[in-house]
Structures are given as C-alpha cells and as structure tokens.
N, C-alpha and C positions, 0 to 999 in steps of 0.2 A: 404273891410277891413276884412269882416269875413272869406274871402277865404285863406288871405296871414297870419291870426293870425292862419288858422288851418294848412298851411305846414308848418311854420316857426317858430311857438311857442315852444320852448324846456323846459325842464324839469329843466335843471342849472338855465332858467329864472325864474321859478315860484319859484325854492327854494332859489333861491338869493333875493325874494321879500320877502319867506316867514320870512326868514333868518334875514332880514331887520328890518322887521313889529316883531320880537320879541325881538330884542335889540337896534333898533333906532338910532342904528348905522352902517354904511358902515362897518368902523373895525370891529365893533365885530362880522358883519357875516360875513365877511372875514378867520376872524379864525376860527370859527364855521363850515365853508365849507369847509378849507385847500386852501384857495386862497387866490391869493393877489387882495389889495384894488381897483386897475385898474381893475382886472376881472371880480370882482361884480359889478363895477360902471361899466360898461362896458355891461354885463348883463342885468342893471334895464336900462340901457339909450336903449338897443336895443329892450326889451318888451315894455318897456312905446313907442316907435315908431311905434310896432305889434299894440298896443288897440288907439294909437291917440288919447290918453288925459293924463294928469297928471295923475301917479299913487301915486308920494311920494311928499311932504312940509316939508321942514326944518322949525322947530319950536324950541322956549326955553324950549322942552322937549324931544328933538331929531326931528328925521326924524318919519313923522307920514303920514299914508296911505289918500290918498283921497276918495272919495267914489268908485272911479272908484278904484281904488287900492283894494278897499274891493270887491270888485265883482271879482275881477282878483286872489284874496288871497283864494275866496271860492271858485273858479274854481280849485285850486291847491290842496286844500283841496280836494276835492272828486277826482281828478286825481290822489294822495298819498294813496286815501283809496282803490281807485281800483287797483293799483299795487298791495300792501297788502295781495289786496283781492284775485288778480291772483294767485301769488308768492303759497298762501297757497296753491292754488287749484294744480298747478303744485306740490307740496312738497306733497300732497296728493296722485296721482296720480304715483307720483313715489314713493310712499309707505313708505313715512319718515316721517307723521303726519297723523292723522284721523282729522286736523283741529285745528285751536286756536277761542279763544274767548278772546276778553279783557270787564271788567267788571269795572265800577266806580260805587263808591257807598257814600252819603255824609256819615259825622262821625258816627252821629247817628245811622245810622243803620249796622255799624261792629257789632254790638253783636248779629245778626242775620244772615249776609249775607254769612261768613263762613262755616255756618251749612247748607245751602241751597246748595253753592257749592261743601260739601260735599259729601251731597247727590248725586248731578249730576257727581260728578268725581265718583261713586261709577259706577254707572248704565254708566258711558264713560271716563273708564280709559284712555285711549289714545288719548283723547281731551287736550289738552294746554288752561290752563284756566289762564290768570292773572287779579287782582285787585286792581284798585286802592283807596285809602280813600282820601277824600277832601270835601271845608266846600259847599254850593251851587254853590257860584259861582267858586269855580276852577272845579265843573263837568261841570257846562253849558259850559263854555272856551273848557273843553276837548272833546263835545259833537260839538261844532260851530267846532272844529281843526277836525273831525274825528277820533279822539285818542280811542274813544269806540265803542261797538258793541251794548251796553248795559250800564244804567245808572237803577240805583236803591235811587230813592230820595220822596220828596214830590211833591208839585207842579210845574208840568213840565214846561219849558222855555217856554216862550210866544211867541219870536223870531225864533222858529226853529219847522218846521213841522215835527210832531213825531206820531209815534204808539205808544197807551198806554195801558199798560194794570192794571189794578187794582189788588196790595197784599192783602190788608186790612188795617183797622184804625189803626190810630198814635197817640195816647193820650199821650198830655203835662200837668204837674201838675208842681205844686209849693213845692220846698221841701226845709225844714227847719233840724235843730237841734231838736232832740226829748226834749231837756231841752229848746227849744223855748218859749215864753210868750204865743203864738197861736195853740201850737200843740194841744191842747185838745179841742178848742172851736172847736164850731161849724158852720154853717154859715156865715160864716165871710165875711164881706163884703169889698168890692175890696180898699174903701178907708181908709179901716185901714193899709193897704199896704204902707200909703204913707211915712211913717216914714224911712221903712224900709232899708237895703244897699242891691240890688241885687246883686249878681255874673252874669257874662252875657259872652255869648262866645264872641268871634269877629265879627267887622263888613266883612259884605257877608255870616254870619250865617245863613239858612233857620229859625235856632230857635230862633235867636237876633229878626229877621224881624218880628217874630208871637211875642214874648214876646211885643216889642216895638207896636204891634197893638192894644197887649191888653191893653196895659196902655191909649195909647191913647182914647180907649173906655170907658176906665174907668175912665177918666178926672185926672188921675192923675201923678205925674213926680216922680216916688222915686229916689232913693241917686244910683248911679251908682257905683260899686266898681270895684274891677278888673276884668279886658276883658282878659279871656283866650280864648285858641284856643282848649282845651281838654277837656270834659266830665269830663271824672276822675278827673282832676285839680280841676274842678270847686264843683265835688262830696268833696272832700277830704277838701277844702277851707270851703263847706258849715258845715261839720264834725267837721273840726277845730273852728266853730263857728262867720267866718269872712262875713257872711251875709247869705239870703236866696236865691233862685236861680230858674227860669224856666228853664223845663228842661222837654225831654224825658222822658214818664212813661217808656220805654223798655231800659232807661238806669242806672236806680235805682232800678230796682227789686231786686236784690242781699242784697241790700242793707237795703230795706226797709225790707226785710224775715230776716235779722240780727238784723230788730231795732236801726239801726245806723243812720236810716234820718225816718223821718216823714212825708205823705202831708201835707198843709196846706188844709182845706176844706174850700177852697174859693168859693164863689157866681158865678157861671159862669161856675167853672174849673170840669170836665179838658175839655181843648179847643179841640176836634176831630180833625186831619186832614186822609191823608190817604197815605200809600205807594205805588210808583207804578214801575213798571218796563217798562223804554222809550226807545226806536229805532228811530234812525234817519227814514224817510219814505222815505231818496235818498241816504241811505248807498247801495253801487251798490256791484254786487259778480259777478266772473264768474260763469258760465253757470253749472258746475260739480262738483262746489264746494257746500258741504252741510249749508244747513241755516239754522238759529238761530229761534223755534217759539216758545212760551211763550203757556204751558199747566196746568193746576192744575195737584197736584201733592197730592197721599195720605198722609195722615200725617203730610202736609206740616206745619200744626199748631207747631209743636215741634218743626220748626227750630226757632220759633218767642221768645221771653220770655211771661214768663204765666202772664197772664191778673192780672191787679192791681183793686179790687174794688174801683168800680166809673166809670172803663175808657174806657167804653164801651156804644158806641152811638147806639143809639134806634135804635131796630129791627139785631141789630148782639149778637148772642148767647157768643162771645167771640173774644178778641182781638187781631191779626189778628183770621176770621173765616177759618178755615179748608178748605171748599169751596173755599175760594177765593184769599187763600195764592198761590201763583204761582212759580215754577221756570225756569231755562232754561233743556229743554231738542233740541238734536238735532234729524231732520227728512232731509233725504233725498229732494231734490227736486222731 
C-alpha cells in the first residue's frame, strides 16, 4: 500500500481533501478548486482507495475528516509547505527574491511585533515579510495548516512539536476607570471582584483563557459583559465606563501615561506569562534556500512598550529584558 500511495498519490487528491476538510462540502471545494462536483468526488473516492480506509463521514455538520483523513490532511500540509518552500528557493536563485517570510502573531502583541519587523526589514530590505494578527486559536490552526514560518504568541500548542525560543514577560493587569470606587485602594483582594461586570475578548482568546483561570482560583464568578474580539474596543468600553476588563499590561501603556485607565492593585496581579517566538520543528526547505534562526538583537527592548510598575517578575530588570527580547534575522545555511 505504501508503495502504490507513493507513485499514485497526486497533488489534486490531497488539495481536493484539503479543500473538503475546510468547507464540508463537496460543492464548495468544487468551486474553490474551479472543478466540477464529479471531479473532486472523483478525487477523494480515488485517494481514499491509495490510503485503504475511510478518509471523510457525512455528518449533520457536513463531511468531516476521519482520523485517517487527518493524517492524510497533515501529509498535504507539509507537502504545500515544501512546494512553497522550493518555489522560494527557485525565485531566489533566479534572482527575483532574497526570500519571504510569513509571520502570525496573536492580537496582543501588534503593538510590538511591527517594530521588531521593522527593525529586520531595515538590516534585509529584500526579504518579503508578511503578517498575520489573530486571537490563539486561529494561530495554532495557521501553525497545524503550515500557513507560518513563524508564530509570535504565549504558551505554545501542545499538539505540535515546535522550536521555542524565549522574548520575554507578558504581564496581565486589571484595568478600570480612573473615577472607579477601587482605583485608589490598595490591596485589594480578588473577591471584592466579585460584584463586578468584566469586559472579556472572545472565546479562543489566550487572555479570556488566563482571565477565566484566574477567577477560577480565586473562587469567584463576576458578571460577564461584552465579548469583544479587539483590545482597543475593550480599552474604549472600559473608558466609557461600561465595566472593568483583563487585559495586556503592553496593551494599555498609552493609556495609562494619559491617565485615561487605572490598574486595579489586585492581590495576586499582575499574573506573568511570557512571549515566545515558535517554528514548527518539520517545517522542511530546499537545500539553498536561506533559513529562518531566532538571534538576540540589541536594543531589542524598544521594540516592546515600557514596563508598567508592578509587571515585572522576580529576577528580570525589565519587561520584556533586552537580553532576551529576540527577533528574526536571516543566515545562510
């Protein structure tokens, strides 16, 4: 079987699977691909004969993958990123790129990641860099799809074996209206919270997921208000005085140097995590094509926003530390 799936397996098969596995329906990767509905059906019935077991189940939610389907889905997956990854190297070679990069990065950290790829398009004008913003979970999806080279988030996917390298700390606080009843105390402890109406991003948030750990440790359930998907929304909402909200210290600095939001000095806060820059560890390249490796970088502290007092976990001078803020630089093989 492994003989006849490696002369016989084509490339229309695995993208008519993939094609499938993202709309759940025949038709709609039909149109997706510029074929008709017999061709993809036609397609999956002669792959699903290559692997000798069910690849797809008609379900009351569509056409959904079987396990064996997901094994044959991540096969295509890294077969899409090695074309890619050729394509560049040939486009290199013939002297029409020095290379691309593609870069995800969750919300949070736009107010940083800019400045870092600044820097590196400065030092490799003629790299092709693009980025995309999204909340946890639509990176890990684009990280499982090989849509990146490069992912800049919190706590990396547990599912997918990755090189990690370490930015530096991520401090979360709680921020209110400066005319809040709690702006000024001190101390304050977690279940006076409980009254409260947070603002909270959406669910698959990295920071909904910490916020909701923390409540949970803190034995308490406060009033849920609106679920955005934007930082700013949720900044502007807490302004307007429509509840309080956890949140990114790196995404209220501005804000809080206007005096326009307050922390609250809660018992606990601010909760550290850390940033990191993750690679898949079976993102494959051709041979002559230049690679991606993750170097400290001077100054790299500037790309970050300046450290908020409090939000700095023991033993680092400042939040991210200079030391161990990282970005991309390219090195030859």
């Amino acid at each position: 079987m492994a003989g006849r799936l490696l002369r016989e397996l084509t490339i229309r098969q695995l993208r008519a699977l993939t094609a499938v596995q993202k709309h759940r329906s025949v038709t709609a990767a039909a149109k997706q691909l510029h074929l008709t509905q017999p061709a993809v059906t036609l397609q999956l019935r002669n792959l699903q004969a290559l692997a000798g077991l069910p690849l797809i189940q008609r379900s009351s939610d569509g056409m959904l993958l079987t396990d064996a389907g997901h094994e044959v889905l991540s096969l295509a997956g890294r077969i899409e990123a090695a074309i890619a990854d050729c394509a560049t190297s040939l486009e290199m070679m013939a002297g029409k790129t020095a290379g691309r990069i593609s870069i995800g990065a969750v919300s949070t950290a736009k107010y940083f990641v800019p400045f870092m790829i600044s820097g590196f398009s400065k030092l490799h004008p003629n790299i092709d860099v693009t980025l995309s913003i999204g909340n946890r979970q639509e990176i890990g999806t684009a990280l499982r799809g090989y849509d990146l080279d490069f992912a800049i988030m919190g706590r990396p996917p547990a599912d997918i074996d990755m090189d990690v390298h370490l930015i530096g700390d991520h401090p979360h606080v709680i921020i209110a209206p400066t005319a809040h009843r709690l702006a000024r105390k001190s101390r304050i402890a977690p279940s006076e919270l409980a009254g409260e109406t947070f603002l909270t991003r959406e669910p698959g948030s990295g920071t909904r997921g910490l916020m909701e750990q923390l409540f949970e440790s803190a034995g308490i359930r406060p009033k849920i208000g609106l679920a955005m998907s934007s930082n700013e929304t949720i900044k502007q909402a807490v302004i307007a005085g429509l509840g309080i909200a956890f949140i990114s210290a790196h995404t209220v600095a501005t804000e809080l140097d206007e005096r326009r939001l307050v922390t609250l000095d809660v018992d606990g806060l601010p909760i550290v995590r850390q940033w990191f820059v993750l690679s898949r560890t079976d993102r494959s390249c051709c041979r002559r094509r230049r690679r991606c490796s993750i170097s400290s970088a001077p100054r790299a502290s500037s790309f970050c926003p300046a450290p908020i007092a409090g939000c700095v976990s023991p033993g680092h001078p400042s939040a991210p530390s200079a030391a161990d803020v990282f970005f991309l630089k390219i090195a030859r093989h």
